[in-house]
C-alpha positions, 0 to 999 in steps of 0.5 A: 508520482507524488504519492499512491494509495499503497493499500485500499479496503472496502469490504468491511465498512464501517472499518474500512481504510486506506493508504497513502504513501510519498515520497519521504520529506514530500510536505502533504499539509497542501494534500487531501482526500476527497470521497464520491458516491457512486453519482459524483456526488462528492461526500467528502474530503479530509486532510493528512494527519501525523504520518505512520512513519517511514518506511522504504523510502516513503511516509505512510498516512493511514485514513479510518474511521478515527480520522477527521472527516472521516465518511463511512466508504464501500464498494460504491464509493471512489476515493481521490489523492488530491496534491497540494496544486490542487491536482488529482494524483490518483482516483480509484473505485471498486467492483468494476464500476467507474465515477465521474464528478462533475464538481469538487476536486475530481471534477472531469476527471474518471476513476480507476476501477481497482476490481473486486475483493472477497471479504476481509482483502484489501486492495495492495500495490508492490509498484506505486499504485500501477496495478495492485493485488488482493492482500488476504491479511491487510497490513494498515501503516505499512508499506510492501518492500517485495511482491507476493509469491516470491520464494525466499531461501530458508533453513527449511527450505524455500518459502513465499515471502507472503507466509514469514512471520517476523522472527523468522530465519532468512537466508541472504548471501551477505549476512547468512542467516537473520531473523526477519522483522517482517519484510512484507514482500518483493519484486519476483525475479529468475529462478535462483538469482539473488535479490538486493533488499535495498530497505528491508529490515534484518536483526541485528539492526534495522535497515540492514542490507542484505542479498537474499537468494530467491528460489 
């Protein structure tokens, strides 16, 4: 895919945001944002800024109420990545409701409704904008390396990846015991089988690889 909304929020207008993250490198000055109403109408649309960085492979763009062109957005609205072709990427809306445009660059196309979220949440993705979970502490800038709900080995014993804290101790195979620089997340797998974290950052060092054993 040439980019996904990596983390979505609509429940607290005016300080919603959301995501966008690429490939690393992938030139965005082509890409853009357009924003409908629940009618079609399209409200508006803004181009990509400085990116938040790069993380996991990929550079992450946030868009808020500090971004050009910037339209105040809730649960009626629906929001589409437009790639640099002119291609609609992805169109998603919230709350089990669905928008077709008619015109602008969404026209023929019908979004994704992502569902619904309590107050707070935010709508995020460990799998490229394939389906996507409530995320009770929204994280704006970065992007999950790991799913929600694994259970990662610790001094004290196995905890779910989503409750460390950077500064936390981890236990991998490869380094033994590192402090977490705040790992957001990981892909669940068997009881007891060891996890390669391709990318996410252990001291000493950043960008350290290491075996974690999930429990």
């Amino acid at each position: 895919m040439a980019g996904y909304f990596s983390e979505v929020g609509y429940t607290d207008d005016p300080e919603n945001f959301f995501e966008v993250a690429v490939p690393t490198g992938t030139d965005v000055s082509g890409y853009s944002i357009a924003i409908y109403n629940a009618s079609g109408v399209l409200q508006t649309t803004m181009s990509f800024g400085a990116s938040d960085g790069t993380m996991y492979g990929q550079d992450v763009y946030s868009f808020d109420s500090t971004s050009p062109g910037y339209a105040e957005y809730g649960a009626s609205e629906a929001i589409a990545l437009i790639d640099g072709s002119g291609n609609v990427v992805q169109f998603v809306s919230f709350e089990g409701k669905t928008v077709s445009p008619t015109s602008g660059p969404a026209a023929g196309e019908t979004s994704t409704n992502l569902g619904f979220l309590a107050g707070g949440e935010t709508f995020e993705t460990t799998d490229d904008g394939a389906s996507y979970y409530a995320q009770p502490s929204p994280n704006q800038g970065t992007v999950p390396c790991y799913a929600p709900g694994t259970m990662i080995d610790t001094p004290d014993g196995p905890r779910a990846l989503e409750t460390l804290r950077p500064g936390d101790l981890v236990d991998t195979v490869i380094m033994g015991l590192r402090r977490s620089d705040g790992c957001a997340a990981a892909i669940t797998r068997p009881n007891r089988s060891r996890m390669r974290t391709s990318r996410c950052s252990f001291r000493p060092g950043p960008w350290a690889q290491a075996d974690l054993p999930a429990t």
